[in-house]
N, C-alpha and C positions, 0 to 999 in steps of 0.2 A: 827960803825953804829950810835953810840951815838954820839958823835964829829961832824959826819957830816951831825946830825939831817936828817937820812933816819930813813925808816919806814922797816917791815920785813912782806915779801909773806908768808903767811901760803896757804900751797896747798897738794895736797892728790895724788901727783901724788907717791909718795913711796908706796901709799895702793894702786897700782895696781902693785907693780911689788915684786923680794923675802924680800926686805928689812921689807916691810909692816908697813910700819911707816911713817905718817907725814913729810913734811921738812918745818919745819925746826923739830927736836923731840923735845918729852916736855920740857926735862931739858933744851934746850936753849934757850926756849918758857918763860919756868920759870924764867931767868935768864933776857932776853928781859924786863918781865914785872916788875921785881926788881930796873933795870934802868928807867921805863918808858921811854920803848921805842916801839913806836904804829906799830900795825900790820894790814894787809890789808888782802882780801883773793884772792885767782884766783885759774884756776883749773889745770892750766900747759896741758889744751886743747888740744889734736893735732890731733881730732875729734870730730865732733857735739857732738856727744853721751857721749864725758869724759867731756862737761862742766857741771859746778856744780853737779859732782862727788863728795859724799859723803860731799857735804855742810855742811847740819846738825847736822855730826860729828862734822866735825873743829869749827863749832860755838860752839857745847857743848864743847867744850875742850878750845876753849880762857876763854870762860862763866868759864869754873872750874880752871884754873888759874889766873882766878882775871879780865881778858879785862870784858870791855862791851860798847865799842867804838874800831872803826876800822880807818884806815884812807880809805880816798877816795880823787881823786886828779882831777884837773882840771887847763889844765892849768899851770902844774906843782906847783900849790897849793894847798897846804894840809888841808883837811877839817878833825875834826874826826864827826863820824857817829855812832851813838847807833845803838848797835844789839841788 
């Protein structure tokens, strides 16, 4: 992911189902952010009602691993954005 300077989806689509966890989980969350390698969010949606599913978790949890910029793209260009 680092070599081909991509970014990593944090989404909450684990905390609806037995796993109950985040994807990507912390420790790799932790690991992402040791390379400075920027993460984005989405909610792996496949209903109105699951988008921005548990948002305000994932943002506490980048925030407690150290992010506080996300990427956001346009264009297929990478902007980062403070959360």
């Amino acid at each position: 992911i680092k070599k081909s300077n991509m970014a990593i989806e944090l989404n909450p689509a684990g905390l609806r189902k037995p796993v109950a966890e985040q994807y990507p989980s912390r420790d790799i969350l932790e690991v992402a952010y040791e390379l400075d390698i920027p993460i984005t969010f989405g909610s792996d949606a496949h209903a109105v009602k699951q988008i921005g599913f548990k948002y305000k978790e994932l943002v506490s949890l980048a925030k407690e691993i150290g992010y506080t910029k996300c990427a956001s793209f346009d264009n297929r260009e990478r902007t980062l954005v403070s959360f």
